[in-house]
N, C-alpha and C positions, 0 to 999 in steps of 0.2 A: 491682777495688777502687779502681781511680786515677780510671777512670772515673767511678765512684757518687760520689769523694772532689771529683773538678772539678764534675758535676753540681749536686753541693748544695752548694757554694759558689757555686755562679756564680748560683742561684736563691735563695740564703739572704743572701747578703754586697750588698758596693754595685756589683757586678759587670755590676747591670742599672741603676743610678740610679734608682732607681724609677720607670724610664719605659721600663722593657721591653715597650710596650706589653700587649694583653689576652693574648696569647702566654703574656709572662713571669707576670703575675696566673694564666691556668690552671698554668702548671706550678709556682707556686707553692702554690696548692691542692692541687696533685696530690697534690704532696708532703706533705701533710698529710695528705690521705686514708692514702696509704700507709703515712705515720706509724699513723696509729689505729690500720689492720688490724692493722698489726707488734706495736702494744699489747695488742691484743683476742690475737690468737694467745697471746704470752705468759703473759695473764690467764685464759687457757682453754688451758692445754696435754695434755688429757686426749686419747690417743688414738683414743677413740671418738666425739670431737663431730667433726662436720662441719669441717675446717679450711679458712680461706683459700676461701671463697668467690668473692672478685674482687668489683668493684664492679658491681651491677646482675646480681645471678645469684638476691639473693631476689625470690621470688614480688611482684607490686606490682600493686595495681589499676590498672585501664587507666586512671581517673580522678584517680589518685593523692588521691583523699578518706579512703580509712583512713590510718587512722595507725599508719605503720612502727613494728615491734616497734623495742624500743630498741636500737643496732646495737653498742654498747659495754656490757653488762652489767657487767663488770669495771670501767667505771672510770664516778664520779660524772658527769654532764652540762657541771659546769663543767671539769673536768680538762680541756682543750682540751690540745692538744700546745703547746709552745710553741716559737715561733720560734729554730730556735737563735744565737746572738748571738757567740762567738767562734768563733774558729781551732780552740780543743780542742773544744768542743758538734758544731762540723762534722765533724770529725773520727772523733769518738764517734757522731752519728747516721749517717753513713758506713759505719761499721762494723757498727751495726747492721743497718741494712740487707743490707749484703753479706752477713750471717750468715744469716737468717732469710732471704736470697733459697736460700742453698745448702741449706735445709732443707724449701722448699716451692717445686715447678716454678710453681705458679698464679703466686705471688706472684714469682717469679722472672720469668716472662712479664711482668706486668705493673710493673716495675721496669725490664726491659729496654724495653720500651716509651715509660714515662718519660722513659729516660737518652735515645732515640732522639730524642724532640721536644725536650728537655732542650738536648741537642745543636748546637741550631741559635739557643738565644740568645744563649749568651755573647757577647763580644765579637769581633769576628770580622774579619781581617786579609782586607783588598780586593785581592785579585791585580793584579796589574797588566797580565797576558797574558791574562784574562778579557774576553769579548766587551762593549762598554761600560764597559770599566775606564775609572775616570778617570784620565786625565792629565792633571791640573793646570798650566794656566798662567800664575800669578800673579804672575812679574816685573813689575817697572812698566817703562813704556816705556824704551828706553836713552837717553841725554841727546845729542844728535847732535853738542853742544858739547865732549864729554866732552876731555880733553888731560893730554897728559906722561905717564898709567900704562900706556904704550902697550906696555910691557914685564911688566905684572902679569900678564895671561892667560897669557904664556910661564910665567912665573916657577910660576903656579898649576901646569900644564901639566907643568909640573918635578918637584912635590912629589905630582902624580899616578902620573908614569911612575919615577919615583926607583931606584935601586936599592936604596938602603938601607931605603924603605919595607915592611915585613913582611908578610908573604904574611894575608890577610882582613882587614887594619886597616883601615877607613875613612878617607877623606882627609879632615884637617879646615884652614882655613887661616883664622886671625885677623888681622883686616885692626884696627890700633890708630893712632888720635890726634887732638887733638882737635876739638870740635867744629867744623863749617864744615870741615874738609879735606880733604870731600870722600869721606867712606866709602862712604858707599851707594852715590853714583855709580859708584866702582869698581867694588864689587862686584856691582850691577846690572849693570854693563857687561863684567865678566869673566863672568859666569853665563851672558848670553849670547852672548857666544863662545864659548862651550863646550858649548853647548847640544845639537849632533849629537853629543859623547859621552855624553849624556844623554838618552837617548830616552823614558824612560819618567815624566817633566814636571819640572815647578820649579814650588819652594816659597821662597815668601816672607813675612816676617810681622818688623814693625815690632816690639822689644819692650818699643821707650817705656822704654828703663834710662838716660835722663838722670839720670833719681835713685830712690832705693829707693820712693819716695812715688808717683810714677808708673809704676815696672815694672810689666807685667805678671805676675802669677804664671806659674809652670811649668803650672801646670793649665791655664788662661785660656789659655796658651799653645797647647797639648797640642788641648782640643777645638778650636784655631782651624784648627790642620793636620790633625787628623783628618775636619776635616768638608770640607776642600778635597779630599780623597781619599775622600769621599762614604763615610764610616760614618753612619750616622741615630745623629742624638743620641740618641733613645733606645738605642741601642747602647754608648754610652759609658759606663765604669765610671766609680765615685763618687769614686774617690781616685787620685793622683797616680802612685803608681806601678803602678797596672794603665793610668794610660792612656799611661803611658809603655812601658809591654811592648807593648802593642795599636799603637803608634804605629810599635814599631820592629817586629813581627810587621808590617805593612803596609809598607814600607818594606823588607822582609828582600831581596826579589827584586829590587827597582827597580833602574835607574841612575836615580839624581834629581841635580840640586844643589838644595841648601838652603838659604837666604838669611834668614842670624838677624842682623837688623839693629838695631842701638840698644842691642848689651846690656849688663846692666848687672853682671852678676857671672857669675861660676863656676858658683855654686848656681842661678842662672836658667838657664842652657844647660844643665846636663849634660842633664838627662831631654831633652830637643830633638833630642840626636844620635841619629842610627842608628846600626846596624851592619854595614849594607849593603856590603861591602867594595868596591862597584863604584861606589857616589856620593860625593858632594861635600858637605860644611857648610861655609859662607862665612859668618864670623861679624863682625860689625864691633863695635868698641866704642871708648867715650873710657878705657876701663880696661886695665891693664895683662892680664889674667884668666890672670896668669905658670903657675897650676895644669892648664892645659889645654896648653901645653905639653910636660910632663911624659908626663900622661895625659888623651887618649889620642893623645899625639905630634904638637898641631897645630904645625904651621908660622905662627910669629908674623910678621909682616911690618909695621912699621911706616911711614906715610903720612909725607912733609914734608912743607914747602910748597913751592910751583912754585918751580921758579926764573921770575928775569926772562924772559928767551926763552918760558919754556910759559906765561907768565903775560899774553905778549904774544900769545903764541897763541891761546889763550882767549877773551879778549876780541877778537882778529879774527874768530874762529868764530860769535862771538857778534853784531857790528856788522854783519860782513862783509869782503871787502877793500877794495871803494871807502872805507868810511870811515878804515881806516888808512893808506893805501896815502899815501905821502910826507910821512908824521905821525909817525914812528918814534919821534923823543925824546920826545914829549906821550905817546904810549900807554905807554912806559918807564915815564915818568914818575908816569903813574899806575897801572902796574900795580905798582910799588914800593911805592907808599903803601897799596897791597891789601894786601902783605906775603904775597904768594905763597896767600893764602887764596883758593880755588873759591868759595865763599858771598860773599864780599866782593865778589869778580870778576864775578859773575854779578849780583853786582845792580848793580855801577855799568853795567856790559856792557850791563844792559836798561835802563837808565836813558840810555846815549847812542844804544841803536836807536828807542826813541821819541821820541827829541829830535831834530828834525831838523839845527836850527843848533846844540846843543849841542859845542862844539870840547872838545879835548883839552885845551888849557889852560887853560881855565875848569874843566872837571872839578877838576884836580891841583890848581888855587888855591884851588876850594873845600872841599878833602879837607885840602889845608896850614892852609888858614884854619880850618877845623873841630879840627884837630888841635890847634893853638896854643888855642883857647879851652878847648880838653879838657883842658889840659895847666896850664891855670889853675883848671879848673871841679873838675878830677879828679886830681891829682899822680899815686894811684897807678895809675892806669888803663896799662898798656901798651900802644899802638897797634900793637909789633909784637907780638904776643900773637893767636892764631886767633879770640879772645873781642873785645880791641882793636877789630883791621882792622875786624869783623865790623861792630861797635858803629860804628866813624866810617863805615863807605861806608854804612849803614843811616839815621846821622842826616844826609847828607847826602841821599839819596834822598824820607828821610821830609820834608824839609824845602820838597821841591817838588809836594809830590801835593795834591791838591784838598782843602779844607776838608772836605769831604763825608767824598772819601775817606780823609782823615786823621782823621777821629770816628771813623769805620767800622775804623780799624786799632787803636784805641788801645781800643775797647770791646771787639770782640775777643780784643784780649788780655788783659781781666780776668780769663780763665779759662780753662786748657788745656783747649779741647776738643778730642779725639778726631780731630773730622771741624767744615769748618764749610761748610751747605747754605744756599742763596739766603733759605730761611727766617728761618733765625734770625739771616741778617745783616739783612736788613730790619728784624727786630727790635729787633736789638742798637743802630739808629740811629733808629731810629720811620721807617723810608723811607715813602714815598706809596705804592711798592706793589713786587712781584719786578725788576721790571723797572731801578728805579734800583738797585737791592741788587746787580743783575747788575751794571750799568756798572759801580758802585764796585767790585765783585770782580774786576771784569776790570783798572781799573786798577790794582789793586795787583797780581794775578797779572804784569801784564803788565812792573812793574820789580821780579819778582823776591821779594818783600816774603810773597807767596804763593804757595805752589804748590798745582799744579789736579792733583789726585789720583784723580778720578772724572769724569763729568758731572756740572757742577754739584756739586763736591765739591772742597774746598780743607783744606790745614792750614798751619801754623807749622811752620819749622824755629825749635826751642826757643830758640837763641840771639835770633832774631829776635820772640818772641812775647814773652822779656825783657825788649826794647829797648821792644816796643810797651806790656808793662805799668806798666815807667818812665816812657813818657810819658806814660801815663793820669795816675799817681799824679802827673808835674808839674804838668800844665795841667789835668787835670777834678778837679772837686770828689768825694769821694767819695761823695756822695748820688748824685751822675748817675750815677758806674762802677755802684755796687750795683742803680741802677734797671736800668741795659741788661742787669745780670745778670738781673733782676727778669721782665724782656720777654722774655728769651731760653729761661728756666726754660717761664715761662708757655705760649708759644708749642709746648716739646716738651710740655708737658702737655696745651694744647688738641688737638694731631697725634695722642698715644698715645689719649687716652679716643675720639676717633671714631674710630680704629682699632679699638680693645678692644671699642668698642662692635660693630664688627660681625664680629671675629671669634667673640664669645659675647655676642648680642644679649640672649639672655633672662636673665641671673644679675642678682643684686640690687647693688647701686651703694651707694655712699657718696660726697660730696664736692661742690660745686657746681660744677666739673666738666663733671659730666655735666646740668646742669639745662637746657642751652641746647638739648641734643639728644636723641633722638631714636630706638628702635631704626628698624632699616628695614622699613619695610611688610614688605616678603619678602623672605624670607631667604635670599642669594642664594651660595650654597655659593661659586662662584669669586669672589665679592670677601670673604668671609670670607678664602679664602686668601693675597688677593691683601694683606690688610689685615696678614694676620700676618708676609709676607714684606715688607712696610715698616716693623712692627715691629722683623722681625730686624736689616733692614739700619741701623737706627736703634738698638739696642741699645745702644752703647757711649756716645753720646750721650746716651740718655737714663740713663742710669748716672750720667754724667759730672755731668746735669741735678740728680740726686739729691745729687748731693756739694757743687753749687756752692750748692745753696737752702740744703742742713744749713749750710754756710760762712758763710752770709749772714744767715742768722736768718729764712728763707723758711719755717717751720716746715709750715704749712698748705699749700706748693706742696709741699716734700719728700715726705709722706703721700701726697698727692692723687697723685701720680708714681707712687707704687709701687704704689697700688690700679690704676692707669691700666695698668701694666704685668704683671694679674694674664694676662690672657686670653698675651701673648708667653710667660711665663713655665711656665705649666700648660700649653700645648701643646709647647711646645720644649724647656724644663728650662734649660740654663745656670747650674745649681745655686750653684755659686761665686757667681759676681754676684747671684743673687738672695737669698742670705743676706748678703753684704754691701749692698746697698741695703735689702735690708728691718729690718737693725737698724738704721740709721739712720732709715727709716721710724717704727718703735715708737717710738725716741728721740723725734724732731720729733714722732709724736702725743701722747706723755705731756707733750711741753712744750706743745704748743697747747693741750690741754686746761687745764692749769696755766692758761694767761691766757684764760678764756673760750672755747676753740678748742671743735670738736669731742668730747665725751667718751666718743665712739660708736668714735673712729678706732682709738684704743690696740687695743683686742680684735680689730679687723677687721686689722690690721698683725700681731697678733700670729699669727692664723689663718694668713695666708699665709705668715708666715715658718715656721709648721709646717709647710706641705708641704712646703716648703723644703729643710728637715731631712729630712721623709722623702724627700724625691726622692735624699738623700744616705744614707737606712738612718741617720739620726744618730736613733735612737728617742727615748731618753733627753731630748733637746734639743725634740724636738718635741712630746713630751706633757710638758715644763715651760711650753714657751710657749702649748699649748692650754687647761694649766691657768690659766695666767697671763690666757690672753684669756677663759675662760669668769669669774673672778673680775673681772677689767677692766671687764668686762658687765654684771655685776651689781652693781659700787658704780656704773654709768653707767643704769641701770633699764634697758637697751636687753634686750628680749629675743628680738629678732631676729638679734641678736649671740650672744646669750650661746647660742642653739640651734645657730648655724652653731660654735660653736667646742666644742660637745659632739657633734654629728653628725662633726665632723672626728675628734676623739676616737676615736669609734665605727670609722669609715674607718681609721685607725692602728693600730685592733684586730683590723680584718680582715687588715691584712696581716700582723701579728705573729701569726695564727692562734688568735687571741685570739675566737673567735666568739661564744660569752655574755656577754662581759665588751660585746661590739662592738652585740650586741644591746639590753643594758640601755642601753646611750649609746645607739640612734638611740629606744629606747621614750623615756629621759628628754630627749632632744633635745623629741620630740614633742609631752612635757608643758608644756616651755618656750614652745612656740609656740603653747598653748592659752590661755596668759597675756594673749597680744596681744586689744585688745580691738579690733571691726569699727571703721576709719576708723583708729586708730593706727597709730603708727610697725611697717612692714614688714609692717600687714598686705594687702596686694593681693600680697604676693610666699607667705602662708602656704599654699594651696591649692599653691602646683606647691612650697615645701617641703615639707608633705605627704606627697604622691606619690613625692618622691625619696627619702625617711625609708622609706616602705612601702619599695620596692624595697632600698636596703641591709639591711632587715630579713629580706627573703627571702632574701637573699645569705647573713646569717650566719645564719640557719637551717639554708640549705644545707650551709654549712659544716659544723655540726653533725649533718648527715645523716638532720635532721628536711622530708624531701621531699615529704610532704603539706600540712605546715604552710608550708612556702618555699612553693610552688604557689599554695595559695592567697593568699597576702601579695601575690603578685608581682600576681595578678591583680587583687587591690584596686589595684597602682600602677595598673596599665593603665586600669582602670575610673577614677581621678581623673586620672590625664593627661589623659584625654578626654574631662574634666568643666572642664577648664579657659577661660578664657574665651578664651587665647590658646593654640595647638596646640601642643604641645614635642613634636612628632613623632620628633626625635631620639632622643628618653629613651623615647619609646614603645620603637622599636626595639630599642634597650636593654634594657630590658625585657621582649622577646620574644628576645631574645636569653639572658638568664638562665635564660629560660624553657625555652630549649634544652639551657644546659647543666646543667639540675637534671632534668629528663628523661632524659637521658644519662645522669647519674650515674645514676640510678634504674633505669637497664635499658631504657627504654621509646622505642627509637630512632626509633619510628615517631609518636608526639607531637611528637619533639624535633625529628623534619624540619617537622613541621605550622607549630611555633613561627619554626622559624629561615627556612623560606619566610616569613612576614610580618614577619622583622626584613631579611631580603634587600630584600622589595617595599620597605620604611619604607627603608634607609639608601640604597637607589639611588635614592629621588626626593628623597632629602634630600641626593645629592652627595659621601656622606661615605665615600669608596673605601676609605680602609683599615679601617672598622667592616663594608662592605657585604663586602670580602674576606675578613675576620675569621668574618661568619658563611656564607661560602661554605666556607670550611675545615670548620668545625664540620658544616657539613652533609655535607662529606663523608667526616665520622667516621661522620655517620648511616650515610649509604649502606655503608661499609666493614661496620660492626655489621650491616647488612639482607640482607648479601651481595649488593652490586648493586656490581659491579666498576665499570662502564661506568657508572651513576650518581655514583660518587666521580671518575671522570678526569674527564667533564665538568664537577662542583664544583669540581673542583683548574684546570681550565683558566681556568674565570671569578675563580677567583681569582689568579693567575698575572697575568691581563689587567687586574684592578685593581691589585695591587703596583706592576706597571709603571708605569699612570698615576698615581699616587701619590707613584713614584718610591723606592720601598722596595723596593731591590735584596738586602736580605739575606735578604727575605721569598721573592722571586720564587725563591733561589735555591735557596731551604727547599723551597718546594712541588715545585718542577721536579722535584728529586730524589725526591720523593714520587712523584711523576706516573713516572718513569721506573723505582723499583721496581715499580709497578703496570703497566709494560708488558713487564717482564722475567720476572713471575708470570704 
């Protein structure tokens, strides 16, 4: 019963995010099949009818052209089962289940079965002693400057081996104060020292808690460590505290330390910790986060600042010793006026290794001189304050960098981004071309002003990114700040749409945008991929892009961002972010239309942000905003729109096992795009919608267990795919793919190998490894049903061999074990 009760939760709830792959879609069908029977048994309990047949045991033509008696006599056509939706509905089909298994072996069989492949979606915790485990190693390099906490890794070390520490508690140690004093350094630098008691990797992750506005969430959080320890996002649950179980289920075995840097509350860390009683959490923060002392027992350690002595340290580590060496009072002198501050320290530090004649006492005169007009300009400013220091050694540095490079600092910091790439600083200053963008990055990296985080990848420390947005606001006009914001938006919006565009070359576009470009002649399966892993690693950024254009009154760049970011989004999920950028999207469309904009955009913004929802099982939410966008559509005459956002409808149906209801949406979808007249708006894209309409129609046919009528629907898709003037071979596949598994259902194992051989031949020339693995499995269900043992290990091996290259370890681990009951039989 625990078993049946995890199974249909983990296939009913947000346990898959709705991107369980086609895996989680068949066992969510299954489950519905199995519903029905369970229904029909009770609606026919008469001992003398045939009971519990199983699926595929009546009689069926080999052509599947009659038309199946009706397989639910007891209950109306629309009575579909319905998706259950709470904790008690799971519960209660649970139990049904388990009853009516104890009353019929068939259905018992085939329930266990279920539970079996059931089994292998959930959420699923990455060994660490597993061949290929990840060990993650995401520390940032150590600072070779680092000085004075030369006693923290002891002191950590301490609260490790303790004795008063309680036997399985995990260590946890908060490193507290503020800004610029040098946290992260620490604890980057204790982590790796400590690193051979940790064998099994380091975790690191930024949590942006300078303020509650820029925290990360605990979710945002949650899939960023979970995917450094290689779970597939579509493995990831939809809500917060399954991915907080899943995090520390992966984590149970490790020694790790964990480096939760920047945070900003309590409530932000707890789900972050494990329970690992062999590793480490290093948590830094400018907050006191007094609660986590308590429970679960961290050891709070607070930061000062240097003394003189470490501070003259510092800065020699930094110059060198030729440059201090019989200059003692002048480096004193100026390591004083740092006021013991690392940030402070490090940037005047690089500011006298690039200066060659730059002397000590010109530094301190200009740090004295700078101070006395602060102290006129600003009363309450405190110079000794970690904010202060930070601010005078920053406008002293800022004060001698290149014209260039001082636009280039001060347009950047109109907006915290994330990450900042050669691109969008060229843009941020209109440079000639990458190449000056570089030099000026490098001079600012190079006194400290920036730090280089990646290749070709820099950010702000916050305090600094402050100092550089006050100067904007002194000296630039705000028309110039909003334009380089202007350049910079643009610029991630021209990068994402050629991206989007060849990760999913053939879907239909909104936006001008896309007017410049182009799909690609052929379609080249590794730079799709390659396209969507520049998407990913740009994610945050283009988030950020979204936020900065809503801020601005970019209404028409915001929209155009999020449609740009459809193809990142529907292949990898990120669900959080994508309902948060896409109601900002809806917003910015309903204003642009307001002033002449777009009035096509609102309904196409609202569509995406339904899948949104359902990527998250948020039902409710997603068919308000599909109603919303099919109504959007139709006060905008668009009826290109208004079909995609009733076909989506329809899709929402199918998963809620909703199949006639999911049916009349793709027939009214259908009717909507009969409206379009030849040479109008969206029609060159109605022929291959069409064809995708057929095909969801024999799906929820299927569903309904009308397998003559799906059969043929599917073959009208196939028959207009290949009427198209451009080839969607992909969706072919697809399509013979369905074509397998309503064969299957139907009994008829020897069509459905015929089908899913030509969805194999379609998805291995199209590249597409986890759909071509997908129908290698299936095929070797065929083979399993044909009795052809040695037929199925070989389908299990080719698909094993695509997982791998795909890089979908929870898949390969699924099948292996398949392949190894069938060598022990």
């Amino acid at each position: 019963m625990a078993a049946v009760a995890s199974a249909v939760t983990t296939v009913t709830s947000g346990a898959l995010s709705g991107a369980g792959g086609e895996m989680g879609r068949r066992s969510s069908e299954a489950l519905a099949g199995l519903v029905r029977r369970m229904r029909r048994r009770a609606a026919d309990p008469d001992p003398g009818t045939p009971q519990d047949p199983g699926p595929g045991a009546e009689p069926t033509d080999p052509d599947l052209d009659a038309e199946p008696a009706d397989p639910d006599p007891g209950v109306r056509a629309d009575e579909s089962p319905l998706l259950p939706a709470t904790d008690e509905e799971r519960r209660e089909l649970a139990r049904q289940l388990w009853e009516s298994s104890r009353t019929s072996p068939g259905f018992a069989r085939d329930v266990t079965a279920w539970l079996r492949e059931t089994g292998w979606l959930g959420s699923r915790a990455v060994p660490a002693v597993a061949p290929g485990a990840s060990r993650p190693r995401m520390l940032p390099p150590a600072n070779a400057a680092f000085t004075d906490r030369e006693a923290l890794p002891d002191q950590i070390a301490r609260v490790l081996d303790g004795e008063d520490r309680a036997d399985g508690v995990p260590a946890v140690v908060v490193l507290v104060g503020p800004g610029g004093i040098g946290k992260t350094a620490a604890a980057v630098h204790c982590a790796h020292r400590l690193t051979e008691r940790f064998p099994d990797g380091q975790l690191y992750i930024d949590l942006q808690g300078q303020s509650a506005t820029t925290a990360l969430t605990p979710s945002e959080a949650l899939v960023r460590l979970l995917d450094a320890l290689r779970v597939p996002t579509g493995r990831l649950p939809a809500d917060e505290r399954r991915l907080s179980e899943l995090y520390r289920d992966c984590a149970a075995e490790r020694r790790m330390v964990v480096v939760l840097d920047n945070a900003h509350s309590e409530r932000q860390v707890r789900p972050l910790l494990t329970a690992a009683p062999e590793s480490l959490a290093i948590i830094t923060s400018r907050y006191r986060l007094d609660r986590l002392a308590a429970d679960p027992g961290a050891e709070v350690i607070r930061l000062d600042p240097l003394t003189t002595a470490d501070s003259v340290r510092l800065l020699t580590r930094i110059v060198g010793r030729d440059a201090t060496a019989g200059r003692g009072p002048g480096v004193a002198a100026v390591a004083e006026r740092c006021g013991g501050i690392p940030l402070a320290l490090c940037e005047t530090g690089a500011r006298v290794a690039v200066r060659e004649h730059l002397t000590w006492d010109t530094v301190e005169r200009q740090l004295s001189e700078r101070a006395h007009r602060r102290e006129q300009e600003a009363p309450s400013m405190d110079d000794r304050s970690a904010r202060g220091a930070v601010d005078l050694t920053t406008d002293v540095t800022y004060g001698e960098l290149s014209p260039r490079a001082a636009l280039l600092y001060r347009m950047l910091g109109v907006w915290p981004w994330p990450g900042i790439t050669v691109g969008a600083a060229r843009k941020a200053v209109d440079a000639a071309d990458d190449d000056e963008a570089r030099a000026l990055l490098d001079e600012l990296a190079g006194v400290h002003l920036l730090e280089e985080v990646g290749e070709e990848r820099y950010r702000f420390h916050d305090l600094v990114r402050d100092h550089a947005a006050r100067r904007g606001e002194a000296e630039d006009r705000h028309a110039d700040r909003a334009a380089a914001v202007r350049r910079v938006v643009g610029w991630y919006l021209g990068f994402a749409a050629a991206a989007d565009l060849r990760v999913i070359p053939g879907r239909w576009r909104l936006g001008p945008a896309y007017a410049r470009l182009a799909p690609p002649a052929d379609r080249d399966p590794e730079a799709g991929r390659l396209a969507l892993a520049e998407l990913r690693a740009e994610r945050e950024n283009l988030a950020a892009a979204v936020r900065a254009a809503e801020h601005h009154g970019f209404d028409e760049l915001a929209w155009q961002l999020c449609e740009a970011m459809w193809g990142l989004h529907l292949r990898l999920g990120f669900h959080e972010q994508w309902v948060e950028t896409h109601l900002r999207g809806v917003a910015a469309a309903r204003r642009s239309a307001a002033e002449f904009g777009d009035p096509r955009a609102e309904g196409r913004m609202l569509v995406q942000l339904a899948f949104a929802h359902m990527g998250l099982e948020s039902w409710a939410e997603a068919e308000e905003a599909l109603l919303n966008a099919a109504a959007a559509d139709e006060r905008a005459g668009h009826h290109r729109g208004r079909a995609s956002a009733v076909e989506a409808l329809g899709l929402l149906r199918l998963k809620q096992w909703r199949y006639p209801e999911a049916q009349r949406s793709f027939a009214e979808a259908g009717q909507v795009l009969g409206r379009i007249r030849p040479g109008g708006d969206g029609a060159a894209d109605v022929p291959r919608a069409l064809a995708l309409l057929d095909h969801h129609t024999g799906r929820a046919l299927r569903g309904q267990e009308r397998y003559g009528e799906a059969v043929r629907r599917l073959h009208e898709a196939l028959a207009h795919f290949r009427a198209l003037p451009e080839p969607d071979l992909y969706n072919e596949g697809r399509v013979y793919m369905s074509l397998g598994e309503t064969h299957l259902d139907a009994g008829d194992a020897e069509a459905a190998r015929g089908c899913l051989d030509e969805a194999i031949a379609t998805m291995g020339r199209e590249g597409a490894e986890l759909q071509h693995a997908d129908a290698a499995e299936m095929r070797a269900r065929c083979a399993r049903a044909l009795g052809d043992p040695a037929g199925e290990a070989g389908d299990l091996r080719t698909a094993v061999a695509l997982y791998e290259t795909a890089g979908d370890e929870a898949s390969v681990e699924r099948v292996r074990a398949r392949l190894a009951e069938l060598e022990v039989a």
